[in-house]
BAFI-3210 file (N, C-alpha, C; in Angstrom, 3 decimals, decimal comma, padded with zeros to 6 digits):
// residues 257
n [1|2|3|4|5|6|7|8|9|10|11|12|13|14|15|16|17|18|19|20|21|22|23|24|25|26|27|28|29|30|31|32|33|34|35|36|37|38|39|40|41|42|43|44|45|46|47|48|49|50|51|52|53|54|55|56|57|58|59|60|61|62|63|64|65|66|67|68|69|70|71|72|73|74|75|76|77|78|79|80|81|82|83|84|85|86|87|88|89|90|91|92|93|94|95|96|97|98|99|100|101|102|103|104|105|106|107|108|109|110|111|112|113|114|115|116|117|118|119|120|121|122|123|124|125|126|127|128|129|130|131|132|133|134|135|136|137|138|139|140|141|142|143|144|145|146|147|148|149|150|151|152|153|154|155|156|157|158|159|160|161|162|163|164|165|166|167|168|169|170|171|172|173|174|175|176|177|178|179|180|181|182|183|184|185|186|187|188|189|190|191|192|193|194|195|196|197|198|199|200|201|202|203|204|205|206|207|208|209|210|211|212|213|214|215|216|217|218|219|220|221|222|223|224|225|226|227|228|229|230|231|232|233|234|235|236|237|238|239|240|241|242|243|244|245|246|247|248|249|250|251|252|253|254|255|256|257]
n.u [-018,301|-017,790|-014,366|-014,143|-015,301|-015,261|-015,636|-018,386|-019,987|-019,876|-020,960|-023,298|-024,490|-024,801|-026,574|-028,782|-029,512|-029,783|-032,308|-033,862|-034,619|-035,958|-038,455|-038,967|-039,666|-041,774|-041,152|-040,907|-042,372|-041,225|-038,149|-035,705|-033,248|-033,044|-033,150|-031,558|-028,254|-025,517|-022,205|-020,426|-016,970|-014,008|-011,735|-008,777|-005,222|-003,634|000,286|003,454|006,642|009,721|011,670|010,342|010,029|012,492|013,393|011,436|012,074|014,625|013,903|012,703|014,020|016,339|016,364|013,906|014,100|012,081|012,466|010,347|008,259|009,175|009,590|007,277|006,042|008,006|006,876|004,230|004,434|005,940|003,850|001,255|-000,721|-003,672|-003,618|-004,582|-004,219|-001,363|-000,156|-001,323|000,321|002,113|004,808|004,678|003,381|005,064|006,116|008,833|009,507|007,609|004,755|001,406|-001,547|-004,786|-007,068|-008,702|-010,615|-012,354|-011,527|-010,297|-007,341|-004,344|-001,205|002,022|004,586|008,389|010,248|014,021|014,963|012,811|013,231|015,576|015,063|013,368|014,925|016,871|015,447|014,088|012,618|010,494|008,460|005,154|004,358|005,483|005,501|005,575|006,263|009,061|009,247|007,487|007,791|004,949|002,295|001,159|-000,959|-003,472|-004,384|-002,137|000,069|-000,481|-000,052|002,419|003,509|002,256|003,716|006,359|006,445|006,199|008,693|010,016|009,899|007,510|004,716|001,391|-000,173|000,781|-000,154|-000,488|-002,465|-001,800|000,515|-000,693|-001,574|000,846|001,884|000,506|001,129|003,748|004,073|003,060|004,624|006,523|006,027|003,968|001,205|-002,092|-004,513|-002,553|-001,115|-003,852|-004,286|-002,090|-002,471|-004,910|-007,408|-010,085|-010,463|-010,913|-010,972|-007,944|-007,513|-009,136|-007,425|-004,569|-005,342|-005,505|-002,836|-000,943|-000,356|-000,990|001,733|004,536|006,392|004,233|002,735|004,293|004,162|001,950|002,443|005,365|007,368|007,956|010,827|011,172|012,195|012,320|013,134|011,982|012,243|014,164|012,800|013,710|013,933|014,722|014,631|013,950|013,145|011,838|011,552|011,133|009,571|010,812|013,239|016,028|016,518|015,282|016,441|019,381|018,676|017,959|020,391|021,490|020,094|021,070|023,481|023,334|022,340|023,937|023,741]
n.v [-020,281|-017,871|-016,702|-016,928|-014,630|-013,910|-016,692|-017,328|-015,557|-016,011|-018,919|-017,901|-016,214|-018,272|-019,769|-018,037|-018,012|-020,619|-021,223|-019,049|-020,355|-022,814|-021,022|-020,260|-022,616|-023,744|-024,349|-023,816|-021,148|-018,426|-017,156|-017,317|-016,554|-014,194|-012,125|-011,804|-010,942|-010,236|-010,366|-007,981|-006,963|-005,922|-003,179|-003,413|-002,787|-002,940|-002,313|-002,132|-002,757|-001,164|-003,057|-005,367|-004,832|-004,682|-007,466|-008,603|-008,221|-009,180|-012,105|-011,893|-010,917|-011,983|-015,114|-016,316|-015,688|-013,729|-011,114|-009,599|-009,265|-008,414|-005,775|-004,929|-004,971|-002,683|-000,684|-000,380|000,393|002,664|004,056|004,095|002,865|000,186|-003,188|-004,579|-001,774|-001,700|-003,952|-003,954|-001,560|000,036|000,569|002,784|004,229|005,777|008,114|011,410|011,603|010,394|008,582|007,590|007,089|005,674|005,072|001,813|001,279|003,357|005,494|007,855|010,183|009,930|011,047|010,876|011,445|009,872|008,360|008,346|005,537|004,007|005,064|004,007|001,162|000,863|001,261|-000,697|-002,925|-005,290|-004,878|-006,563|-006,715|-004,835|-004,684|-003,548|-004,977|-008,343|-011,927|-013,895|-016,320|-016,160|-013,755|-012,133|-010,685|-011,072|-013,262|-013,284|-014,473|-015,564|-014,155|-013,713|-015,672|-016,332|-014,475|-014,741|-016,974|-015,828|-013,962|-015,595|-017,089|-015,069|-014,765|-013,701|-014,011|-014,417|-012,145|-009,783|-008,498|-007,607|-005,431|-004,194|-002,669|-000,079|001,064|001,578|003,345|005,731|006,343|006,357|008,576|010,908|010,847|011,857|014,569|015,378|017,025|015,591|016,419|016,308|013,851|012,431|013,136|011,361|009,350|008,984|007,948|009,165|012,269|012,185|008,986|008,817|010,525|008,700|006,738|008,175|009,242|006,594|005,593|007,905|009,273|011,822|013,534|015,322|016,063|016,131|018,048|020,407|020,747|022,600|025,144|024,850|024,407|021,216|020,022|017,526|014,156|010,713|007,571|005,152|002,056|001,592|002,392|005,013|008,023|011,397|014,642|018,015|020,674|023,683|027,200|029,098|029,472|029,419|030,151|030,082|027,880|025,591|025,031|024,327|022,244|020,417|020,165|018,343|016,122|015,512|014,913|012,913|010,824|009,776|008,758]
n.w [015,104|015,880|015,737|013,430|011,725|009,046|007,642|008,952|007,849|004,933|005,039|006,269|004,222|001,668|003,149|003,205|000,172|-000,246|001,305|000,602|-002,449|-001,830|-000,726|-003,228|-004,417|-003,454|-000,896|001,647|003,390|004,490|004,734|007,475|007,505|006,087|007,358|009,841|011,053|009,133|010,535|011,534|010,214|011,874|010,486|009,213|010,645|009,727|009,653|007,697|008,715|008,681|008,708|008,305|005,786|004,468|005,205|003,313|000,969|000,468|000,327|-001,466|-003,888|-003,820|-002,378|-003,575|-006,460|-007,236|-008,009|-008,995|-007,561|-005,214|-006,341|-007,068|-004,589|-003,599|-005,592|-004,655|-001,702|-002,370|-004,326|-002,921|-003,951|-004,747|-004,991|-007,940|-009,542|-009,374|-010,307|-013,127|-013,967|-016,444|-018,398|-020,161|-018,396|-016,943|-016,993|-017,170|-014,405|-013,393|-012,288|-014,143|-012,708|-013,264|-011,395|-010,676|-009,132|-008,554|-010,740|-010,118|-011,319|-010,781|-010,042|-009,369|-008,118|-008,237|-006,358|-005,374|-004,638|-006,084|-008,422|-008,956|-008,907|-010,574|-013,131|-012,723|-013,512|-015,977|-019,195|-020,230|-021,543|-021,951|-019,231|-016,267|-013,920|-014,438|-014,438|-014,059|-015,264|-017,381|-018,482|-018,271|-017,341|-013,696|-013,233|-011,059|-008,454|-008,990|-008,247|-005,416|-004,198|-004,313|-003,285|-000,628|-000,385|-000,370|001,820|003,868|003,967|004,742|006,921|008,560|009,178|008,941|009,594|008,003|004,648|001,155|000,861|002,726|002,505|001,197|003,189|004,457|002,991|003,315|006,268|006,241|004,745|006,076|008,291|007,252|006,930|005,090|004,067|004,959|003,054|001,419|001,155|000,453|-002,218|-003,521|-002,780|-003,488|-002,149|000,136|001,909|004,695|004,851|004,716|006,826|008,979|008,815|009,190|012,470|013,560|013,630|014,183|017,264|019,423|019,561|020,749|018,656|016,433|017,474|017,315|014,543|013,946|014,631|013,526|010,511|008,767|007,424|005,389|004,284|002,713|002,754|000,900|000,554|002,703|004,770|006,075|007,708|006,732|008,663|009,248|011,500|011,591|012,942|011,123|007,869|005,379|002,392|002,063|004,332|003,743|001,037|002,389|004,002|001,744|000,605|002,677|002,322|-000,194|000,271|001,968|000,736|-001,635|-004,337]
ca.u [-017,592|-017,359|-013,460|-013,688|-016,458|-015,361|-016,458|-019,591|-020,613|-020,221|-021,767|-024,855|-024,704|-025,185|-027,731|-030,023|-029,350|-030,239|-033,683|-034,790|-034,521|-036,712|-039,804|-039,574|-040,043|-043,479|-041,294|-041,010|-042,902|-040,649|-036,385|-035,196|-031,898|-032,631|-033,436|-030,215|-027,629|-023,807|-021,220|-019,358|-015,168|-013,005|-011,094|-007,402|-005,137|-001,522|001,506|004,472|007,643|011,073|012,741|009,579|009,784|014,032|013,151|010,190|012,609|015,578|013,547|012,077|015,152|017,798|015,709|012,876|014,027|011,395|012,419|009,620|007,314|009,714|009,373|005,786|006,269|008,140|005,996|002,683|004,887|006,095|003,044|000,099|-001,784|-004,075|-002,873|-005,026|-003,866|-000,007|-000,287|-001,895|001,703|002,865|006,025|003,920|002,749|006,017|006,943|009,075|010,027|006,267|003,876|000,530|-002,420|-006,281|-007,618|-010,111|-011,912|-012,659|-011,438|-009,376|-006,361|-003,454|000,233|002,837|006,501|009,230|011,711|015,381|014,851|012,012|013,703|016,951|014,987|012,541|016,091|017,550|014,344|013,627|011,775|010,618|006,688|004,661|003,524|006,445|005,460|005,992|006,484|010,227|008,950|006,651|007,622|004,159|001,438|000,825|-002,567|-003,951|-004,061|-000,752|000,468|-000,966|000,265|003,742|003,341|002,350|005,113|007,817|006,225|006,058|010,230|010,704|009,071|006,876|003,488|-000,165|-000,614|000,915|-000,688|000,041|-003,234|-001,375|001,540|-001,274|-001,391|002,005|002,503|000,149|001,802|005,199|004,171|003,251|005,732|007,392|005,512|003,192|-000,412|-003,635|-004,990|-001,682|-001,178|-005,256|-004,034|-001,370|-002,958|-006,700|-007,836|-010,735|-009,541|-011,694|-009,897|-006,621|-007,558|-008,831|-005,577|-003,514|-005,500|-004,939|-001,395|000,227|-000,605|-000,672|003,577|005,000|006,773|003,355|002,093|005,122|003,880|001,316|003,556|006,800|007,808|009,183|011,120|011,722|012,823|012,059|013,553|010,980|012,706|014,294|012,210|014,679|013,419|015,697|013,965|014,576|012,356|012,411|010,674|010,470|008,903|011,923|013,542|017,011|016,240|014,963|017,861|020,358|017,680|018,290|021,983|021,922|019,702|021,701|025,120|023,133|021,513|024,740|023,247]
ca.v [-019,514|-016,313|-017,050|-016,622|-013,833|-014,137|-017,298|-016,991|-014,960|-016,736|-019,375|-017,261|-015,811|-019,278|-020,209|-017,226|-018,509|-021,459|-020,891|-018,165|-021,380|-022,900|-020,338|-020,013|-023,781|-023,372|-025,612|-023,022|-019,795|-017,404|-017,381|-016,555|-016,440|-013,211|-011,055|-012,380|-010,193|-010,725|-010,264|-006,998|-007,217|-004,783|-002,839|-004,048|-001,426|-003,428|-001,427|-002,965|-002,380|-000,454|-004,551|-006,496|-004,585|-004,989|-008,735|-008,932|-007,717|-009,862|-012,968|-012,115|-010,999|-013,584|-016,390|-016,749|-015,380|-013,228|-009,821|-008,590|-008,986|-007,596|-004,451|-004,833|-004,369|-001,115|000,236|-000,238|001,427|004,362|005,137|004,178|002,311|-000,813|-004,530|-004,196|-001,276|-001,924|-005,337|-003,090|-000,713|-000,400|001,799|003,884|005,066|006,145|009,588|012,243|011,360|010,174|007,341|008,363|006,166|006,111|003,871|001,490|001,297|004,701|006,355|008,865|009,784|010,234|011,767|010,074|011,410|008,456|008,260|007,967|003,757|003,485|004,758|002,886|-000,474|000,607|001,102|-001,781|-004,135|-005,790|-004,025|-007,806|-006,798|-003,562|-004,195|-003,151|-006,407|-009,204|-013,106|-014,308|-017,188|-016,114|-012,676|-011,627|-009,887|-012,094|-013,884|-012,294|-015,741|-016,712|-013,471|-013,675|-017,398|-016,398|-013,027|-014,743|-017,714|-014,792|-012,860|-016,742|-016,896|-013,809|-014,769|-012,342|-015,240|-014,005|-010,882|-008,509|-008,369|-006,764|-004,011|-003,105|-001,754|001,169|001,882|001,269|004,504|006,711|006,569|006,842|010,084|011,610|010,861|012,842|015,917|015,651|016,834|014,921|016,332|015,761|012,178|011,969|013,555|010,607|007,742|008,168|008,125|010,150|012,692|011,252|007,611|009,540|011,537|007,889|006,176|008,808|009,318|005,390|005,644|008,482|009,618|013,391|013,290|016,322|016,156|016,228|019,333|021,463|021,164|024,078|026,404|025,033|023,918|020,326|019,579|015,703|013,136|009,518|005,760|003,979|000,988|001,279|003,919|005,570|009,382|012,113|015,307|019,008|021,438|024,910|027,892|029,690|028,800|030,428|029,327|029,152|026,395|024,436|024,549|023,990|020,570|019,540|019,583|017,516|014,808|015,142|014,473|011,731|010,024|010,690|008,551]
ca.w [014,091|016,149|015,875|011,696|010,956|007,444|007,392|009,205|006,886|004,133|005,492|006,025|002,667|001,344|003,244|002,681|-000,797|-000,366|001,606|-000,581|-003,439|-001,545|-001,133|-004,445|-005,049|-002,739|000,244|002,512|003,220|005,254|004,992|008,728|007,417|005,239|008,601|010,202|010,380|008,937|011,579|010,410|010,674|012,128|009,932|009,332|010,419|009,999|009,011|007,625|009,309|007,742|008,842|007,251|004,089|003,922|004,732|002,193|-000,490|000,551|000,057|-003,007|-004,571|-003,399|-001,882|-004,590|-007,749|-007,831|-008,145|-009,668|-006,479|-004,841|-007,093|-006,445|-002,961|-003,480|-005,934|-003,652|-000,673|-002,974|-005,180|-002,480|-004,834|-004,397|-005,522|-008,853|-010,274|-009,144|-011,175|-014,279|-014,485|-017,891|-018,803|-020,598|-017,692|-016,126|-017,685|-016,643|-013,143|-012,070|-012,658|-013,679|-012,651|-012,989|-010,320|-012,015|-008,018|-008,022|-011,428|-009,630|-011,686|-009,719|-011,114|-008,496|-008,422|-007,962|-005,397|-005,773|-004,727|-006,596|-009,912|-008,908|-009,089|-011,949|-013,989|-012,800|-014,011|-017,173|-019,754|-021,514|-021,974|-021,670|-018,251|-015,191|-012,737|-015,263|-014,087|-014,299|-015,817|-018,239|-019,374|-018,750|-016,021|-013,392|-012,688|-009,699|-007,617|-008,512|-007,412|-003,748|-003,587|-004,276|-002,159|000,661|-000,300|000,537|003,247|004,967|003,888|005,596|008,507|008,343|009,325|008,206|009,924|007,012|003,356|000,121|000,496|003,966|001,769|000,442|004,309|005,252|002,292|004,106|007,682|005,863|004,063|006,895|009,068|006,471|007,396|004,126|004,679|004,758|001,759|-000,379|000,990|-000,223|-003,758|-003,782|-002,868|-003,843|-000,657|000,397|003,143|005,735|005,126|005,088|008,074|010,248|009,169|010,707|013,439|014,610|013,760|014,773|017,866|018,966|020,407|021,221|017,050|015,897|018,313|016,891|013,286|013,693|014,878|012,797|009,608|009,045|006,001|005,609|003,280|003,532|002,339|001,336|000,806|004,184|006,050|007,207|007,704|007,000|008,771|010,111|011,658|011,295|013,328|010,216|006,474|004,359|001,261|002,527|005,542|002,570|000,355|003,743|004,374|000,427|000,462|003,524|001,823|-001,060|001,033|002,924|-000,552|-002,980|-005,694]
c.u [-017,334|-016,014|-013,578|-015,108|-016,504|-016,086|-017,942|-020,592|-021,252|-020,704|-023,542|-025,919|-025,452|-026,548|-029,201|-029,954|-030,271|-032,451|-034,736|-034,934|-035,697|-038,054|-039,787|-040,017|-041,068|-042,588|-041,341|-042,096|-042,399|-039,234|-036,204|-034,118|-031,856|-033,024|-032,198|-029,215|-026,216|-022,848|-019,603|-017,750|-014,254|-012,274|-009,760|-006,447|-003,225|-000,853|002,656|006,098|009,056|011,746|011,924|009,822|011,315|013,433|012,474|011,148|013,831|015,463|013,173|012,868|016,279|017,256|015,075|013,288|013,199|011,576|011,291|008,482|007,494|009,685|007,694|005,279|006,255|007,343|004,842|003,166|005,024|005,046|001,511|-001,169|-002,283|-003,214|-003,053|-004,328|-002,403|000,209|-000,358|-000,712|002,310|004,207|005,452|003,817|003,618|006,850|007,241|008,948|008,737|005,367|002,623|-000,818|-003,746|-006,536|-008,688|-011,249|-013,209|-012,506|-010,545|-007,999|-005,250|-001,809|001,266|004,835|007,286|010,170|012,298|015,657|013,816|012,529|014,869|016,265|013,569|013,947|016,853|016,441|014,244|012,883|011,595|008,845|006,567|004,163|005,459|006,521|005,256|006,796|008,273|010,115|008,290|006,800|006,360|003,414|001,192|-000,560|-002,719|-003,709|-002,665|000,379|000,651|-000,523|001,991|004,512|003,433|003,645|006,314|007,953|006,613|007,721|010,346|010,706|008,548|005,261|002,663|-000,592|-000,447|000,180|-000,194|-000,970|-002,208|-000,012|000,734|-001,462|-000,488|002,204|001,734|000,685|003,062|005,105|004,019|003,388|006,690|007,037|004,462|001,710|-001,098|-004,299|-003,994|-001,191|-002,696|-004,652|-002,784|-001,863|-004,358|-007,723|-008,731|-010,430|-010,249|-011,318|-008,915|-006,540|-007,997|-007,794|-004,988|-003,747|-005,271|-003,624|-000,273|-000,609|-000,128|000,440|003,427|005,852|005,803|002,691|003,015|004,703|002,817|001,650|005,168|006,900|008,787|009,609|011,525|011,787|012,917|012,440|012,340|011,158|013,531|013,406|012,983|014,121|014,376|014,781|014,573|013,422|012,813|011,233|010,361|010,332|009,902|012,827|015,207|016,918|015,664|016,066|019,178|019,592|018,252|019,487|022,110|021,584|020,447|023,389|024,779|022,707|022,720|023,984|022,193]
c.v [-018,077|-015,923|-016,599|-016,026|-014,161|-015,695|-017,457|-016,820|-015,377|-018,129|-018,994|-016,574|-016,994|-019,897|-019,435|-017,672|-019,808|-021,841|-019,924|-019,384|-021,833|-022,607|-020,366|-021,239|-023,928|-024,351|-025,461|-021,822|-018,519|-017,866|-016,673|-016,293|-014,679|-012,166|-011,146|-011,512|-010,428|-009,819|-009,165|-007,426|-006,200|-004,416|-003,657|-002,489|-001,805|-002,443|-002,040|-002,111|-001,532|-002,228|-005,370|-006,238|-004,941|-006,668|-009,420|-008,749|-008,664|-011,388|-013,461|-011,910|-011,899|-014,962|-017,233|-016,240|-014,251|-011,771|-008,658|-008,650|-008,396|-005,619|-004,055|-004,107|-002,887|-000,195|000,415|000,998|002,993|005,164|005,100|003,812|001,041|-001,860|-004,402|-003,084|-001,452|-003,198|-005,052|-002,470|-001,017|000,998|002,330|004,898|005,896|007,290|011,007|012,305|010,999|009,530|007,974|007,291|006,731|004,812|003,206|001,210|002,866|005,800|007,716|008,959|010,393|010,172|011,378|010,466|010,015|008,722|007,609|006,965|003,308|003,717|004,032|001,469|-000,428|000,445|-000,110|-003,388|-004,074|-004,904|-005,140|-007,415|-005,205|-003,232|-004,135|-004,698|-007,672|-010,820|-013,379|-015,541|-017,180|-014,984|-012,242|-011,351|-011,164|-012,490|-013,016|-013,768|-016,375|-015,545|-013,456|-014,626|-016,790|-015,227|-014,044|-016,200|-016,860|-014,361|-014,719|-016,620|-016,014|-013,549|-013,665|-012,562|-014,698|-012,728|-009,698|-008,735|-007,696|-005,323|-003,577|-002,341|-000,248|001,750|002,116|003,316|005,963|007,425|006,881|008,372|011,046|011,866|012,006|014,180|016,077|015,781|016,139|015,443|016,578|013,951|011,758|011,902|012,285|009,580|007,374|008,379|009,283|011,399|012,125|010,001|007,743|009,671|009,684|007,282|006,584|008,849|007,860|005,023|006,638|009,278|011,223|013,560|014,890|017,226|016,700|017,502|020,364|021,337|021,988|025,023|026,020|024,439|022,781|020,176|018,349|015,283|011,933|008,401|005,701|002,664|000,761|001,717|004,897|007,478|010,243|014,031|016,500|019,822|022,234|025,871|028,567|028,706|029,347|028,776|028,929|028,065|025,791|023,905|023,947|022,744|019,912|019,273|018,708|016,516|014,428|014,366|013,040|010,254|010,495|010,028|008,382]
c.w [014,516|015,940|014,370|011,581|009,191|007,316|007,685|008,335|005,544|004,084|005,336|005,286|002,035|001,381|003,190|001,266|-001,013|000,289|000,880|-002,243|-003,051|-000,938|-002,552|-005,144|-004,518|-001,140|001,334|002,739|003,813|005,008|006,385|008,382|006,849|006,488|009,890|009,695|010,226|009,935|010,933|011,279|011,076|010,852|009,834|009,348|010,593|009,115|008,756|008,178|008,591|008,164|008,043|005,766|003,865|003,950|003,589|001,382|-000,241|-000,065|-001,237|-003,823|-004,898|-003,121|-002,702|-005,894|-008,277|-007,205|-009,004|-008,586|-005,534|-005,172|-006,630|-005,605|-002,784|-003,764|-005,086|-002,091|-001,108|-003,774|-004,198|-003,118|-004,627|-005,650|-007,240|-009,827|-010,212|-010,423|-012,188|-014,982|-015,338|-017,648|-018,913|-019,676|-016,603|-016,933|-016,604|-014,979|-012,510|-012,662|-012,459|-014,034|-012,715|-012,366|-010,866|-010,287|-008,120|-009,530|-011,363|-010,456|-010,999|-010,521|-009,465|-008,406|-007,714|-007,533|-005,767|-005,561|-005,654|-008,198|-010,029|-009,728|-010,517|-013,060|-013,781|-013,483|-015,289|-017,557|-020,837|-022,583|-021,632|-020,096|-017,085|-014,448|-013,396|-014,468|-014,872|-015,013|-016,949|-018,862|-019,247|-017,371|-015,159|-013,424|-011,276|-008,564|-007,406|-008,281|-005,988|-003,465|-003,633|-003,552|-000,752|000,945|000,664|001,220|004,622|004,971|004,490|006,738|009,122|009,171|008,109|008,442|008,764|005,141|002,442|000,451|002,257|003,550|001,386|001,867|004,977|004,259|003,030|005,046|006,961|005,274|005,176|008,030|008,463|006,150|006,077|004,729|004,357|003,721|000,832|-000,346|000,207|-001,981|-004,795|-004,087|-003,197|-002,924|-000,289|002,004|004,581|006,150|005,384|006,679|009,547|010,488|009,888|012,180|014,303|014,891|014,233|015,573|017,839|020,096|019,861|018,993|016,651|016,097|017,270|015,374|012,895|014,590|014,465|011,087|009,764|007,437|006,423|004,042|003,656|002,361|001,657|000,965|002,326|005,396|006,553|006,961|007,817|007,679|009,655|010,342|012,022|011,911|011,888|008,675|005,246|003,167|001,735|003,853|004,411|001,585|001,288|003,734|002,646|000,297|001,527|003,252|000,784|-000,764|001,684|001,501|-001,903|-004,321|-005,987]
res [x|x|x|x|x|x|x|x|x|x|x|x|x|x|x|x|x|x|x|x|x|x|x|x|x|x|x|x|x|x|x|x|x|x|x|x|x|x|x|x|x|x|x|x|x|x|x|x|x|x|x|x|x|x|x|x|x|x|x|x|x|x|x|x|x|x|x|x|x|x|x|x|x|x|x|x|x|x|x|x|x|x|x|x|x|x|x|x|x|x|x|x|x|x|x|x|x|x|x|x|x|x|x|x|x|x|x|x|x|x|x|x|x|x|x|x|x|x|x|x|x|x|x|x|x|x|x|x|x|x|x|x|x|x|x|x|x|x|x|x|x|x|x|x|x|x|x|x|x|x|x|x|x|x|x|x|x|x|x|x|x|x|x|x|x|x|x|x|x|x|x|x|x|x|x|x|x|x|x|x|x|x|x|x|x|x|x|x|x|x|x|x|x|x|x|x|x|x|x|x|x|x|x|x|x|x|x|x|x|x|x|x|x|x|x|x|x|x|x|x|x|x|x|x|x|x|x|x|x|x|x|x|x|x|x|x|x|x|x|x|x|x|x|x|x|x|x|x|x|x|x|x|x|x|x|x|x]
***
């Protein structure tokens, strides 16, 4: 079983289970199993692509019917939030241009502004129930199981295999933010994220490139997809208010609606 730790494990869970049953029935007198140690798992450190996520959404929109997992999708990319609370999203909680969550892992409450795709496709969605991610079939929240079954249904349609997940959307939003020149403790303030988890993410994903060097000694202003990825970005020797307004009219010319 070195090949499936996860299972292993649970395997060996079990059977300390099961041997500690038996000291306590007198049939044993020692468990070897409970001094045995579980076979820890690498981290997972997948990122989903700017082509997986257009495919992921193509499938689920046109292919499957299900535009609301699709939405899913986005939202987890644009607000950096785990599966759980994404699933949870009521209207309610979408005032004044920004979705405002309390994480039920952690309690953290987190105030989220909404990009110009992400309010496109919140305005273009149903409003049948109180919750945002609502079954096309049922009008109502999904089940958690029959979410992931019909998640990984579309990611398989998209040909996408096994490698990508829904929680790698809450890391796919990290690397996208700051690509987009956002710091490590305002991507933390986004997504929850303690700066330390923030801070190893980046460090496995974006290497230290020559872009990256020039951001303590320049200013970048950016602007980013996140339904496509596509990065709109300028860097500037100085920190001034006009090079900011000159960068906004260009996103605004590039993003008319």
């Amino acid at each position: 079983m070195s090949a499936t730790p996860a299972k292993a494990n649970a395997v060996m869970r079990m059977l300390r289970i099961l041997l500690n049953f038996a000291m306590a029935e007198g049939v044993i007198q020692d468990n070897p199993a409970a001094r045995a140690k579980l076979k820890g798992r690498p981290p997972r450190q997948a990122v989903w692509k700017p082509a997986e996520l257009q495919a992921f959404y193509q499938a689920a929109n046109k292919n499957h019917g299900r535009a609301s997992i699709g939405l899913a999708a986005l939202l987890a990319v644009s607000l950096g939030q785990r599966e759980g609370d994404i699933l949870r999203l009521t209207w309610n909680q979408y005032q004044d241009g920004a979705i405002t969550i309390k994480q039920r892992k952690t309690g953290v409450v987190v105030a989220v502004p909404v990009t110009q795709d992400l309010r496109q496709a919140l305005a273009a969605a149903p409003r049948k129930a109180p919750g945002m991610v609502v079954s096309e079939t049922t009008d109502r929240p999904y089940a958690v199981d029959n979410f992931r079954h019909l998640f990984r249904d579309i990611a398989q349609a998209a040909g996408l295999g096994d490698n990508l997940q829904f929680r790698d959307l809450r890391r796919t939003a990290v690397v996208r933010l700051a690509e987009a020149g956002v710091s490590t403790p305002e991507i933390a303030a986004i997504t929850g994220h303690s700066l330390t988890h923030s801070a190893a993410i980046l460090e496995v994903y974006l290497p230290r490139n020559s872009t990256m060097a020039r951001h303590g000694t320049a200013t970048l202003f950016a602007a980013f997809n996140t339904r496509t990825g596509q990065v709109t970005a300028q860097i500037s020797k100085k920190r001034r208010a006009a090079d900011l307004m000159r960068f906004m009219k260009e996103v605004a010319r590039a993003y008319p609606k």
